[in-house]
DSSP file (Angstrom, degrees, kcal/mol; ACC not computed):
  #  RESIDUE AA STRUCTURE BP1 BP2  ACC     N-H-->O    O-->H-N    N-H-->O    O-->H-N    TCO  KAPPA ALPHA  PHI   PSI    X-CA   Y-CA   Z-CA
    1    1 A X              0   0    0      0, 0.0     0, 0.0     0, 0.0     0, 0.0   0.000 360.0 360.0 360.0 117.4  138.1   33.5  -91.4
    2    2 A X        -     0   0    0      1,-0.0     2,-0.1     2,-0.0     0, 0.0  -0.548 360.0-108.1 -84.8-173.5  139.5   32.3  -94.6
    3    3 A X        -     0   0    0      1,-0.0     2,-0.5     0, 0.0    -1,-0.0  -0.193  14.3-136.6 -82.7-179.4  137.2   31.6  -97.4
    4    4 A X        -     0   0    0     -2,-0.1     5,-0.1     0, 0.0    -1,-0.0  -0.978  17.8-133.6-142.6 111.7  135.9   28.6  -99.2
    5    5 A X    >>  -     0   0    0     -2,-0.5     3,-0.6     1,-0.1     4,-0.5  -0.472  19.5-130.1 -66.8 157.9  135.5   28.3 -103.2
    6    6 A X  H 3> S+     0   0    0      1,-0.2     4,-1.2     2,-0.2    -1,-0.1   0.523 106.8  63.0-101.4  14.2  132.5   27.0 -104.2
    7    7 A X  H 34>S+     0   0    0      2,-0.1     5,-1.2     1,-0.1    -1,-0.2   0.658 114.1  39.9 -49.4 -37.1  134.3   24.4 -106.5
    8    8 A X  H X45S+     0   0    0     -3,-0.6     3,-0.6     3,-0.2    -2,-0.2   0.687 108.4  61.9-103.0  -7.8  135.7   23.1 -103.2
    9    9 A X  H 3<5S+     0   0    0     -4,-0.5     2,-0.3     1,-0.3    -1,-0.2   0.821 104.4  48.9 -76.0 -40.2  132.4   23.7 -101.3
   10   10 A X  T 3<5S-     0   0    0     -4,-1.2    -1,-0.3    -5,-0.1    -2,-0.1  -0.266 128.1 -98.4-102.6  72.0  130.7   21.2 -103.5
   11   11 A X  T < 5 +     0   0    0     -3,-0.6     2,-0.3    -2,-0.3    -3,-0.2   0.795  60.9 165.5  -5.4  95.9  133.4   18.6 -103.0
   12   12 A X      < -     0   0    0     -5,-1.2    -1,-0.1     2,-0.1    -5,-0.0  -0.429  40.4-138.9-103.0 148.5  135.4   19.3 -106.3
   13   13 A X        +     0   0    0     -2,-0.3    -5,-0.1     2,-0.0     2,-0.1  -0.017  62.2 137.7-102.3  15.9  139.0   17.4 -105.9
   14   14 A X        -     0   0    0     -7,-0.2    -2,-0.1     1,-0.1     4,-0.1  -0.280  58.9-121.6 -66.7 136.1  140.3   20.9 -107.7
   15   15 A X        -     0   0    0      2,-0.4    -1,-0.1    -2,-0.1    -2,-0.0  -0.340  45.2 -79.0 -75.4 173.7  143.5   22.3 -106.1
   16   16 A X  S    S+     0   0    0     -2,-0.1     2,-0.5     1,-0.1    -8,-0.1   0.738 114.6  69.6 -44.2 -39.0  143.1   26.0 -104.7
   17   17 A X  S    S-     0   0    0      2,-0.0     2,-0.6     1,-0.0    -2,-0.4  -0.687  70.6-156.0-131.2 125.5  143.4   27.6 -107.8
   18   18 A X        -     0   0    0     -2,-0.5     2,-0.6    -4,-0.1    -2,-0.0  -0.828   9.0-168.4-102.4 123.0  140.8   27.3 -110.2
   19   19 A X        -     0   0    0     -2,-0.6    -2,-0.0     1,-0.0     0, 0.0  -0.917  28.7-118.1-127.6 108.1  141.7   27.8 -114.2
   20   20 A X        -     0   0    0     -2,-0.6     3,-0.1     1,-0.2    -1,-0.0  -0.232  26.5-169.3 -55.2 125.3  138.8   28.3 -117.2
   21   21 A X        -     0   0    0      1,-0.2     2,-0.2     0, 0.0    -1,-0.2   0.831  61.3 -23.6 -81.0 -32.3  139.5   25.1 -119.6
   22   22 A X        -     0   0    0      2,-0.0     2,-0.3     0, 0.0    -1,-0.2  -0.806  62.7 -94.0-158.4-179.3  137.1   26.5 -122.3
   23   23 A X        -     0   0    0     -2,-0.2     2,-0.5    -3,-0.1     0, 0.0  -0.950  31.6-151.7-123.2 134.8  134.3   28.6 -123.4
   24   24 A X        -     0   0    0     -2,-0.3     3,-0.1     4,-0.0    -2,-0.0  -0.955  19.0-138.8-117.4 131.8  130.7   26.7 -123.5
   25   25 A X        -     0   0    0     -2,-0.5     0, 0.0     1,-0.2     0, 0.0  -0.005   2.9-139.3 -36.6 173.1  128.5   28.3 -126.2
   26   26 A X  S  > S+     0   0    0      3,-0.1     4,-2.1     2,-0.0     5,-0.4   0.516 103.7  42.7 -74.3 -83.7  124.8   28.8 -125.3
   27   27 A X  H  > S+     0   0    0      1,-0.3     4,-0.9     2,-0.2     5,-0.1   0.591 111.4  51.8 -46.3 -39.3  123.6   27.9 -128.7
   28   28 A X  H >> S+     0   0    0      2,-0.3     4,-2.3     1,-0.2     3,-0.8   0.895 107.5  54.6 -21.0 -77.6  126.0   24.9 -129.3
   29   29 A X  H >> S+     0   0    0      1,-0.2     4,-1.2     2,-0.2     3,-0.9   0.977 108.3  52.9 -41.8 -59.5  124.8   23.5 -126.0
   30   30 A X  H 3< S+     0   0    0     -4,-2.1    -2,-0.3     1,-0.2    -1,-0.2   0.619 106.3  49.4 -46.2 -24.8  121.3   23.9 -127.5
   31   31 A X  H <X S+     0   0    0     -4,-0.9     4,-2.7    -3,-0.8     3,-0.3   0.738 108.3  54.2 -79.8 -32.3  121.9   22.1 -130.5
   32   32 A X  H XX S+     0   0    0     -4,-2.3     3,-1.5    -3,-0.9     4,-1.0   0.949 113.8  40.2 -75.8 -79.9  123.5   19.1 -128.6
   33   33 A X  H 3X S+     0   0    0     -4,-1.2     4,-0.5     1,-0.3    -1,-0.3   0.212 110.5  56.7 -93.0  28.5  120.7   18.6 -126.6
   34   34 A X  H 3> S+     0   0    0     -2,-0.5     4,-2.1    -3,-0.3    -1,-0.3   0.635 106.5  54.6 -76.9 -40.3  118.0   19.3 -129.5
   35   35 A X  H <X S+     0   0    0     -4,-2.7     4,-4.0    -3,-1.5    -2,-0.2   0.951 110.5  47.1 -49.2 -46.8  119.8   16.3 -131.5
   36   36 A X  H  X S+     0   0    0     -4,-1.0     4,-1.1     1,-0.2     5,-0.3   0.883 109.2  51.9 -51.4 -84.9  119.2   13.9 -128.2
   37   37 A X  H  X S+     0   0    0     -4,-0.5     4,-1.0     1,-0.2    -1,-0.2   0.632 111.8  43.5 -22.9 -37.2  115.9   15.0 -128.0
   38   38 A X  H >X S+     0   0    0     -4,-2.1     3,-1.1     2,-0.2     4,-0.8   0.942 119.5  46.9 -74.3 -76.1  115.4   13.9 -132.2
   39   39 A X  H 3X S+     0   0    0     -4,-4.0     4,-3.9     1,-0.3    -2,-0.2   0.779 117.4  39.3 -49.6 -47.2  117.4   10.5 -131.4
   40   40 A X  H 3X S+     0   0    0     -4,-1.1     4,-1.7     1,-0.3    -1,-0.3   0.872 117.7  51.5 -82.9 -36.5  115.3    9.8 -128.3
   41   41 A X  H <X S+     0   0    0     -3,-1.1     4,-1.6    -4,-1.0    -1,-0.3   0.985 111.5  47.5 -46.7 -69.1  112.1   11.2 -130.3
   42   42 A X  H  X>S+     0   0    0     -4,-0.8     4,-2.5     1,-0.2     5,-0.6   0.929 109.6  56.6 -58.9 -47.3  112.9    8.8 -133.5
   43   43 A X  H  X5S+     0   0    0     -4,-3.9     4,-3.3     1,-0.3     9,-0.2   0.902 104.8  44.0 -43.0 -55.9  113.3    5.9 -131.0
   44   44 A X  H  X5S+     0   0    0     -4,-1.7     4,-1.4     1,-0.3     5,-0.3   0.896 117.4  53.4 -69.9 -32.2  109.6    5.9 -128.9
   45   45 A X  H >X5S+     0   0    0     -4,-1.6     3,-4.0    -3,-0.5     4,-1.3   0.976 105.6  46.5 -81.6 -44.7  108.1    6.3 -132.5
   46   46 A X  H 3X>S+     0   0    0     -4,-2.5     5,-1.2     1,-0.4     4,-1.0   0.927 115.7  54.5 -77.4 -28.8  109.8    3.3 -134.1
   47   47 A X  H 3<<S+     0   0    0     -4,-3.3    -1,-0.4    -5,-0.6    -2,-0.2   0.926 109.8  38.1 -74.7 -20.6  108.7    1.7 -130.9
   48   48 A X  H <<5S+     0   0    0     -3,-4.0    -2,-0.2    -4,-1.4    -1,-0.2   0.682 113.6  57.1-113.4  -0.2  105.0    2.3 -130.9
   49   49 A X  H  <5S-     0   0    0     -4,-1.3    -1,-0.2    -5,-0.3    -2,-0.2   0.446 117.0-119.9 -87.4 -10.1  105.0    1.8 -134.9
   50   50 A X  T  <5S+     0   0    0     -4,-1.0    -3,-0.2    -5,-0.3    -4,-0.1   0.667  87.5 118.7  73.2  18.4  106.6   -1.9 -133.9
   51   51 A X      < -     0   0    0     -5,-1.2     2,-0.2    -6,-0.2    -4,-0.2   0.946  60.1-164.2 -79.5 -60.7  109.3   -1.1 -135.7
   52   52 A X        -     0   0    0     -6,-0.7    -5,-0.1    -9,-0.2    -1,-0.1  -0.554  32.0 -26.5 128.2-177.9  111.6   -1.4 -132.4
   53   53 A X              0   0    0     -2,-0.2    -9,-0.0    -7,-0.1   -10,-0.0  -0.264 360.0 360.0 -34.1 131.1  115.0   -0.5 -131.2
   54   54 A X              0   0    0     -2,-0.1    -1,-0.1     0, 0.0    -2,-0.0   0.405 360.0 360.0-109.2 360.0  117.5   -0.1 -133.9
């Protein structure tokens, strides 16, 4: 029975052979998505001060 990668299990278009591009930090990931959180933070107030959308 051969096997099944699970790249190719969840329909991936990856050839057989699968190859690390990179390394993703933890913390680095955590910073990116603290900044969204600030953008998306400053937006709703400037909305509910009437300032609006920038």
């Amino acid at each position: 029975m051969a096997t099944q990668h699970h790249c190719d299990a969840i329909g991936s278009k990856m050839s057989g052979t699968s190859i690390p591009i990179g390394v993703l930090n933890a913390r680095d990931a955590l910073q990116v998505f603290l900044t969204e959180v600030e953008q998306e933070e400053t937006l709703l107030r400037d909305y509910v001060m009437c300032i609006g959308y920038h």
